[in-house]
C-alpha positions as CSV (number, residue, x, y, z in Angstrom):
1,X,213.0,151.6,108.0
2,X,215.8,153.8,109.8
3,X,215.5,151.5,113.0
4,X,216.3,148.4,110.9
5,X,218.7,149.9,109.5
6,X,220.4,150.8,112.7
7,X,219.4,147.2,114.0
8,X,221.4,146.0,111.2
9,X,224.4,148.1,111.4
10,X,224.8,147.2,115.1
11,X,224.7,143.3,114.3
12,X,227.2,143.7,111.5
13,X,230.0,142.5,114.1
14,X,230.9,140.1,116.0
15,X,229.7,139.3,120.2
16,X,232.0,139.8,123.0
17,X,231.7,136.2,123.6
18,X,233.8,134.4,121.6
19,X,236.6,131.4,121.5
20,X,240.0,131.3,123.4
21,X,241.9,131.6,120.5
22,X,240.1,134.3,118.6
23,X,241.2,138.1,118.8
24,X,238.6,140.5,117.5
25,X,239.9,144.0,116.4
26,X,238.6,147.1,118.5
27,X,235.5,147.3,115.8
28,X,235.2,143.7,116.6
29,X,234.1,143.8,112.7
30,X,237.4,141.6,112.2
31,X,238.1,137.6,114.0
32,X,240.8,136.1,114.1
33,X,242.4,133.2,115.2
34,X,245.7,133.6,116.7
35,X,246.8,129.7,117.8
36,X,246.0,126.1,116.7
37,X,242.7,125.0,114.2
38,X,240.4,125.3,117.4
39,X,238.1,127.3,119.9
40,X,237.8,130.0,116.6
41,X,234.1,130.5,117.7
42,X,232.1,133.6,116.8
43,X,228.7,135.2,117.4
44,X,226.6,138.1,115.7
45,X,226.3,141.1,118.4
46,X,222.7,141.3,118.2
47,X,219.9,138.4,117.0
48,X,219.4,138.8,113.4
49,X,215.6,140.3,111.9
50,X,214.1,137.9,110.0
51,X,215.6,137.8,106.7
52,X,218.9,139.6,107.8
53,X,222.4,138.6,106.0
54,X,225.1,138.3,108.4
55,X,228.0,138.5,105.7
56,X,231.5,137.7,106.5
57,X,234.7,137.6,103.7
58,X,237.6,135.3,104.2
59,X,240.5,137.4,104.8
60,X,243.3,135.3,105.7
61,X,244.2,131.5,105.6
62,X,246.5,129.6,107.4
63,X,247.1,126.2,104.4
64,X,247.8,122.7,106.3
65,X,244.5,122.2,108.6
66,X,241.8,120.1,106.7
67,X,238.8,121.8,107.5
68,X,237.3,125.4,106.8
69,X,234.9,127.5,107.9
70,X,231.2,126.8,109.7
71,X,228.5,129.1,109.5
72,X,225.3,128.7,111.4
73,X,222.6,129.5,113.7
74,X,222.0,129.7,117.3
75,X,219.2,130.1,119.9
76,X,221.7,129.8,122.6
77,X,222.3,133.5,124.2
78,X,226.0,133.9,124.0
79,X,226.2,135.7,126.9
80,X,224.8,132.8,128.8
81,X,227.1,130.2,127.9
82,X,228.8,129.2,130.9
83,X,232.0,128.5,128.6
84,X,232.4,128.4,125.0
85,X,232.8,125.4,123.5
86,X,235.8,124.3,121.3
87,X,233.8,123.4,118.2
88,X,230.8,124.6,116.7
89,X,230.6,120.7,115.4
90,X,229.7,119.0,116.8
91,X,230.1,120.6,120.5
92,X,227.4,123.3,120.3
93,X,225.2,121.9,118.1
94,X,225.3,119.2,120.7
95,X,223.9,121.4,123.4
96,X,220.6,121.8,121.1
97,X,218.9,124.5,119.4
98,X,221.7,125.0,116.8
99,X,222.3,124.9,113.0
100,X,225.8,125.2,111.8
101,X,226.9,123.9,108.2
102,X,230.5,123.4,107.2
103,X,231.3,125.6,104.0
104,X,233.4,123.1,101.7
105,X,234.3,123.5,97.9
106,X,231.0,122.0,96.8
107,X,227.8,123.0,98.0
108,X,224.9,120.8,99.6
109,X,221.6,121.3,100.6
110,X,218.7,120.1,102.5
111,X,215.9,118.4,100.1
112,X,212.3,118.4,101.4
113,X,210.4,115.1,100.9
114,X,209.1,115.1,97.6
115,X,210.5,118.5,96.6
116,X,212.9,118.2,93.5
117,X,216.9,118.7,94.0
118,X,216.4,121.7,91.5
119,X,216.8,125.2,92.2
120,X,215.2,127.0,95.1
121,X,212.3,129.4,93.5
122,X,212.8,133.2,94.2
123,X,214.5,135.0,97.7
124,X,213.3,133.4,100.4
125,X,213.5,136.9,102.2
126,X,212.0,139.6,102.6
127,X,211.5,141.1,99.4
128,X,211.2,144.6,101.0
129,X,214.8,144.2,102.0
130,X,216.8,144.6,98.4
131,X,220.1,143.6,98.9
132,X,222.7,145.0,95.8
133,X,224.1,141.8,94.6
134,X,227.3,143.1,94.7
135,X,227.8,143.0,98.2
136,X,227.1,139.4,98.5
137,X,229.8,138.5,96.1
138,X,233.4,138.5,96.8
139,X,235.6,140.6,94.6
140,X,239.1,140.4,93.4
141,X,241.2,143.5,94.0
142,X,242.1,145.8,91.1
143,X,245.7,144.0,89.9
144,X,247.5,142.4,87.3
145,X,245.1,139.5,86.9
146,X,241.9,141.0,88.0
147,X,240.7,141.6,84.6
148,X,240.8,137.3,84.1
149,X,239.7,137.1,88.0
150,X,236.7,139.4,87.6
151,X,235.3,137.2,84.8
152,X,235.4,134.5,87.2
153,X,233.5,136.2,89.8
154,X,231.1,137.2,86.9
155,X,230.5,133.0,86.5
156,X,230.4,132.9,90.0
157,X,233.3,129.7,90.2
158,X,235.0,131.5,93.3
159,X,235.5,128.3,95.5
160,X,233.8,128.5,98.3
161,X,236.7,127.9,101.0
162,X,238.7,130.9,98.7
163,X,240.2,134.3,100.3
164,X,237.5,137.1,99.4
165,X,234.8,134.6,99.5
166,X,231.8,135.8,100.8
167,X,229.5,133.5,103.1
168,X,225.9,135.1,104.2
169,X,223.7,133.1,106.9
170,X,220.1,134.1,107.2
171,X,216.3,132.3,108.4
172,X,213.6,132.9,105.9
173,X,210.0,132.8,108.3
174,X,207.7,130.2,106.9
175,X,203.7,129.8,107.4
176,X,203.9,127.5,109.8
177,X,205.4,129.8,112.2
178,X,208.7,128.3,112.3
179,X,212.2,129.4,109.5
180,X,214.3,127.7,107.2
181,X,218.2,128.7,107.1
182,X,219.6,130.0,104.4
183,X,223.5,130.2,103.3
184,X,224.8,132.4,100.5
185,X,228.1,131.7,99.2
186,X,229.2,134.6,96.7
187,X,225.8,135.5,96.6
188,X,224.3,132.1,95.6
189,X,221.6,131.1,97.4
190,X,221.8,127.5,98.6
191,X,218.4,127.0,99.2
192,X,217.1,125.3,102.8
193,X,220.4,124.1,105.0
194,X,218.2,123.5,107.6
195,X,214.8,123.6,108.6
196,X,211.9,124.3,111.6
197,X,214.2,126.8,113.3
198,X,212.3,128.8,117.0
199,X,211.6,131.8,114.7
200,X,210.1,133.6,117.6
201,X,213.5,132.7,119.4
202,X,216.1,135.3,119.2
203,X,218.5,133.9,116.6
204,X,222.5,134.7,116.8
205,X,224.6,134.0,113.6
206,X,227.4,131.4,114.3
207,X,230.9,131.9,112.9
208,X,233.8,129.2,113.5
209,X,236.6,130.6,112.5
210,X,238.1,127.0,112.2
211,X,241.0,125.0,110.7
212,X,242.2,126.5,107.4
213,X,240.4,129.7,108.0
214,X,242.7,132.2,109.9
215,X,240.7,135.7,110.0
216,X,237.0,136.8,108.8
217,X,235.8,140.0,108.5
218,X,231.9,141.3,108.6
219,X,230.8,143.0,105.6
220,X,228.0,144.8,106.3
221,X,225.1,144.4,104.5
222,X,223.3,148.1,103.2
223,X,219.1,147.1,102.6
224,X,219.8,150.2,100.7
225,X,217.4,149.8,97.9
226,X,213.8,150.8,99.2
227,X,210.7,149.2,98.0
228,X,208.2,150.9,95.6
229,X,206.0,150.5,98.6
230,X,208.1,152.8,101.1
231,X,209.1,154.9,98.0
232,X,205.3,155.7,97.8
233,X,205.3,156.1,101.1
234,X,208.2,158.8,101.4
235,X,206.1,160.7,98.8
236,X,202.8,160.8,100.3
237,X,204.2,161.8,103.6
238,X,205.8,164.7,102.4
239,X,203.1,166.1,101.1
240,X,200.8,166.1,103.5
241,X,200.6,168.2,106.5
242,X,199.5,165.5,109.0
243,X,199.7,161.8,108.8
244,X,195.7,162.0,110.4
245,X,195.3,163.6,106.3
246,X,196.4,160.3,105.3
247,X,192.9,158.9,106.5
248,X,191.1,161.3,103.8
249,X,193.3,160.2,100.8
250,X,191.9,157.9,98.3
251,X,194.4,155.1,98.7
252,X,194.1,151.4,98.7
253,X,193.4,150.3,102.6
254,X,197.0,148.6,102.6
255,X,199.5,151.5,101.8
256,X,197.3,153.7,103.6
257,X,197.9,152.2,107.0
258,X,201.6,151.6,105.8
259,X,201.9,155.3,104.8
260,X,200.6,156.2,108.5
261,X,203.6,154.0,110.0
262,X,206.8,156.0,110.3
């Protein structure tokens, strides 16, 4: 558990390589663009763990560019990009093995042949990660109109595009050993963007800072609420003197080798 969670801390900010025109802050938690609607390209630090939010919130916009942000996935290594290309669409998803989406006022989805256009069933992560909903969701600061702006937020109509919006990118694993990408807008799931991602390739999240979008900032995401599995766990180890004990207890098979892992 502590090692994601430090694996998750470190990737909550954005990859020395990035586009001409971005500026990253000395956290290099905050991107932003500093000239023109182009070369605003960003990368996670680290690949993302399966099931993995890499969050960002809108902080600033710069009105009269059509256009807003991209969010997306890449099996490219940043570092080994001989020059970073201008657009995330289509110039890196033209170099292959990339997945970006373009985050407009309406959202839109991937539909699987034969599958309905209804509501995706359940997370499609990693139910062991719990995620407060909370985080995922932008938030108006406390003012004169938050009271009226925080019911909004409660029916979830922030626009997409909006300052304070938050947009989430993850890959859910699938059986068939490859993943599906996921986007969150506000904490929305929007089901399957795109689909039969390497998921035994490391995967980078993809941030274009582009057009009408002047400045993002990673939130990052606490898996702060542990499982009734690892809760068990934390018990049973602190009561027993050695994790070879474990062996003797009368457990079911399962948690018993997961209480024997740290």
């Amino acid at each position: 558990g502590g090692a994601m969670a430090a694996r998750c801390r470190l990737a909550a900010r954005f990859h020395r390589v990035h586009g001409a025109n971005v500026r990253l802050d000395a956290s290099r938690t905050r991107a932003t663009r500093v000239q023109s609607f182009a070369h605003g390209l960003c990368f996670s630090a680290e690949p993302l763990a399966p099931g993995q939010v890499f969050l960002v919130e809108i902080e600033e916009k710069e009105l009269g560019w059509c256009g807003h942000l991209r969010v997306g996935l890449t099996a490219l290594d940043p570092q080994r990009l001989e020059a970073v290309p201008e657009y995330s669409l289509p110039d890196l998803v033209s170099m292959g093995d990339t997945w970006v989406f373009a985050i407009t006022r309406s959202h839109n989805r991937v539909v699987a042949e034969g599958e309905a256009a209804g509501r995706a069933q359940g997370p499609p992560w990693d139910p062991f990660l719990r995620v407060p909903r909370d985080t995922l969701v932008g938030r108006s600061r406390p003012g004169r109109y938050s009271h009226i702006l925080d019911d909004l937020y409660k029916t979830n109509t922030l626009p997409a595009t909006a300052r304070r919006s938050r947009i989430g990118v993850l890959y859910a694993p699938q059986p068939d050993g490859t993943a599906d990408m996921h986007i969150l807008i506000n904490g929305e799931d929007m089901g399957p963007s795109a689909r039969r991602l390497p998921a035994a390739r490391p995967l980078y999240a993809v941030v274009d800072v582009f057009a009408s979008t002047k400045s993002v900032r990673v939130i990052p995401v606490e898996y702060g609420f542990p499982s009734l599995q690892t809760l068990c766990r934390m018990v049973i180890q602190r009561h027993v003197v050695h994790r070879v004990a474990i062996e003797g207890l009368d457990l079911p098979p399962p948690l018993r080798t997961f209480c024997q892992c740290e």
